[in-house]
N, C-alpha and C positions, 0 to 999 in steps of 0.2 A: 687844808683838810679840817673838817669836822668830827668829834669824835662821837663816836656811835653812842656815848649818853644823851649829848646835845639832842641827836634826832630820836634816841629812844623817851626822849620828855617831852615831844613833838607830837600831839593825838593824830596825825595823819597817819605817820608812824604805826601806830596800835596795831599790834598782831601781825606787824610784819618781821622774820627770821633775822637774826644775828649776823649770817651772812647777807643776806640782803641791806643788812645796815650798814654792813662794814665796806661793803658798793657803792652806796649814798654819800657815804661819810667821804670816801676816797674822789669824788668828783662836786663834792663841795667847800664851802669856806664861809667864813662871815664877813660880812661887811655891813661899813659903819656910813649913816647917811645925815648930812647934815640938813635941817629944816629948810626947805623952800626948794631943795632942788632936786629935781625929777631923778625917780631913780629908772624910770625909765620911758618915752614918751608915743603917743600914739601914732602908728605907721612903720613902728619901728620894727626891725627883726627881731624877734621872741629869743633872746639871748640865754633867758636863767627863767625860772621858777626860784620864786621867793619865798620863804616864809616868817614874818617881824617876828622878831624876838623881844624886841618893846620897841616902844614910838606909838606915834599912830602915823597913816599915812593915809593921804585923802587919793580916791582913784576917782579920776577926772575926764568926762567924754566933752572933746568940744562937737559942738552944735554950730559953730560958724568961726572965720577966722579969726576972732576977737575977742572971743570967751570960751570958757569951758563951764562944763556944770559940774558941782561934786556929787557923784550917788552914791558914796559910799565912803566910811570911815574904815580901815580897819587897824587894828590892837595887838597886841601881841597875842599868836598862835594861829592867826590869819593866813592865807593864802595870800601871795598878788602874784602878775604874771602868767596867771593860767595859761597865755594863750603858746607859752612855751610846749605841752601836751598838745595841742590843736593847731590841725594845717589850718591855713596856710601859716603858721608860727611868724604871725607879726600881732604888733600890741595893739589892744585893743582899746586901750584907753592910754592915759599919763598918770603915774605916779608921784605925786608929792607929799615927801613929808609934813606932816604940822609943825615936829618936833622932830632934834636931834635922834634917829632909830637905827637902829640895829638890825639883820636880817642875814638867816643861815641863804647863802646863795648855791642853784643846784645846776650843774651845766644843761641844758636844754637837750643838746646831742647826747647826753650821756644818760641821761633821765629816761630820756623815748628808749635807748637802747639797752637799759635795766629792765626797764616794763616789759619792751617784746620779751625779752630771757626769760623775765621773771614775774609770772602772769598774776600773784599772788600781790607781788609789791603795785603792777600796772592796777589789778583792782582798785585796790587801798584808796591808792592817788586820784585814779578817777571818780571815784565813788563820793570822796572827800572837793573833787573841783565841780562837782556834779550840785553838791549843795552850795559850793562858793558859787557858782553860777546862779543860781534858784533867788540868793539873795542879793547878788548886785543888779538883776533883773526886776526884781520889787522895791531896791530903792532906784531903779530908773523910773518905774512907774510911778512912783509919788513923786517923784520930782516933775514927772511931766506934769501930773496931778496937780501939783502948786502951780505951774506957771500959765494953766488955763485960766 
C-alpha cells in the first residue's frame, strides 16, 4: 500500500477527494526497477498504471523483430502504462529503465473500477493520460521524422 501523501504529491492526483486517495492508496504499492529491464513489454496484458517516482525510463515501440525505437524519455511524475485505462488493456510499447527507478504501481482492475465509482478521480486520470498520449504521439512523429 501507498500512502495517501505519496499520491497526494502526485500532480495527476490534484483535486482529487481524501477518500478517493485513500482507494488508490489501498490498491497500490511501489516498486523498484533495476536499469535495462522491462518493466513491462509490448503485447503484454495491461497489468498496472505506473507513475516514476525517479529513474527515467525510455518507452520503446518495436518497428521490426530486431529493434525498437525510443520515442520517449520519461522522469519522475510521469505516466507509463496508459494502456492499463484503455481496452483492449495490452501494452502498447516496452518499458526500460535507463537507470535504477522507482515507480508507485496501481492495479489496472482496481484503477478502471475506481474511475466507474468515482467519476471525479476517472476524469483527473484521463484528462492527465489524455496529455501523456498527445506527447508520446509527437515524439513518435520526430522520430519517424529523423529516420526519413
Amino acid at each position: 500500500m501507498v500512502s495517501v501523501e505519496v499520491l497526494r504529491s502526485i500532480p495527476y492526483f490534484a483535486g482529487v477527494g481524501a477518500e478517493s486517495l485513500r482507494a488508490v492508496a489501498a490498491i497500490a504499492d511501489e516498486r523498484d526497477f533495476p536499469a535495462g529491464r522491462p518493466v513491462f513489454s509490448e503485447g503484454e496484458p495491461a497489468e498496472a498504471l505506473y507513475i516514476l517516482r525517479a529513474g527515467e525510463v525510455d518507452i520503446v515501440y518495436q518497428h521490426n523483430l530486431d529493434e525498437g525505437r525510443v520515442v520517449d524519455t520519461v522522469v519522475a511524475g510521469d505516466l507509463i502504462g496508459w494502456s492499463a485505462l484503455v481496452q483492449p488493456h495490452r501494452c502498447t510499447a516496452t518499458a526500460i529503465p535507463r537507470v535504477a527507478s522507482r515507480a508507485v504501481r496501481i492495479d489496472a482492475g482496481g484503477i478502471r473500477n475506481l474511475c466507474d465509482l468515482d467519476h471525479t478521480l476517472g476524469y483527473h486520470l484521463l484528462r492527465e493520460l489524455a496529455a501523456t498520449l498527445s506527447h508520446r504521439l509527437q515524439g513518435a512523429l520526430v522520430q519517424l521524422a529523423a529516420s526519413e
